[in-house]
N, C-alpha and C positions, 0 to 999 in steps of 0.2 A: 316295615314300620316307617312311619313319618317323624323328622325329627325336624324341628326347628330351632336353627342353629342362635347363636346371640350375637350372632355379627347383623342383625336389625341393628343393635345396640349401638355399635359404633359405623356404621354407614349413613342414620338416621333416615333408614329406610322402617317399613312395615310390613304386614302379609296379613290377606285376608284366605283365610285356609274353609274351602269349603267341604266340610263336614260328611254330605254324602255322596260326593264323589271322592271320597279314599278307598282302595280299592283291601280287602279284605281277603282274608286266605278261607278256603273252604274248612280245613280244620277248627280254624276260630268260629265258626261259623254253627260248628259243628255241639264247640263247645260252650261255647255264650249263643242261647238262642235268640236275649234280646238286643236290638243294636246297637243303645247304648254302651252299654258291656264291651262288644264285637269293637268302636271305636274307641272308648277307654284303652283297653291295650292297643288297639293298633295304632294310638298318637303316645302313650308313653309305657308301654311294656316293655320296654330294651331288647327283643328281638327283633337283630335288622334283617329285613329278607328286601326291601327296595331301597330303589337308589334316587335319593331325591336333587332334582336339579334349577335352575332357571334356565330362561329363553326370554330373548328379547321377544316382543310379539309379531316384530315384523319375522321372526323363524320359526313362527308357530307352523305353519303348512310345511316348512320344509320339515322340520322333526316329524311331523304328522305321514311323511311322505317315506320319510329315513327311518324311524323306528312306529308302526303303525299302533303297538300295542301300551304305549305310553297314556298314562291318566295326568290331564293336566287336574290339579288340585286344589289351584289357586290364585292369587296374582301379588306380585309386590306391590306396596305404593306408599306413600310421607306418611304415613300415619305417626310409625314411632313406635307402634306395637302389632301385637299378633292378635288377628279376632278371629274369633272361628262363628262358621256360619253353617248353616243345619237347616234344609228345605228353604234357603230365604231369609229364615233368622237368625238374628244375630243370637251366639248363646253364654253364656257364662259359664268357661268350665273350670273345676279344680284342676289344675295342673300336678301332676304328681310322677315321679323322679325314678330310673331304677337305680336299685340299692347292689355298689357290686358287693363283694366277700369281706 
């Protein structure tokens, strides 16, 4: 799962989170045929199976070099907030929260 932390918030950084390059489990895949669905939980179902990180972009090649099977997702920048972007567009999603016990 992709999770976007709130420390945007007090960094007064942003992320643009590109939509279909999040990488999907074949299970989900299995279960949600369509991909909106398939995205819906893998940006807020609260199962985490990846580990999401930054990289300055001058270390993009060497991660690329050090861990080959890594999906870049997105990029920081001043925005101030998080967009999510889908083929090129920008999208408008409901954001929705997991619920523990």
């Amino acid at each position: 799962m992709v999770y976007i932390f709130c420390w945007f918030t007090y960094s007064n950084k942003g992320a643009d989170i590109y939509m279909d390059k999040i990488p999907t489990s074949q299970s989900l895949k299995k279960i949600f045929k369509e991909e909106n669905k398939q995205l819906k939980f893998a940006l807020f179902g609260g199962e985490d199976y990846e580990l999401v990180f930054t990289v300055s972009e001058q270390k993009t090649e060497l991660i690329k070099k050090l861990i080959p099977q890594v999906s870049y997702i997105g990029k920081i920048n001043s925005s101030k907030e998080v967009r999510y972007f889908h083929n090129g567009k920008e999208q408008k999603i409901q954001r929705w929260g997991f619920k523990h016990f």
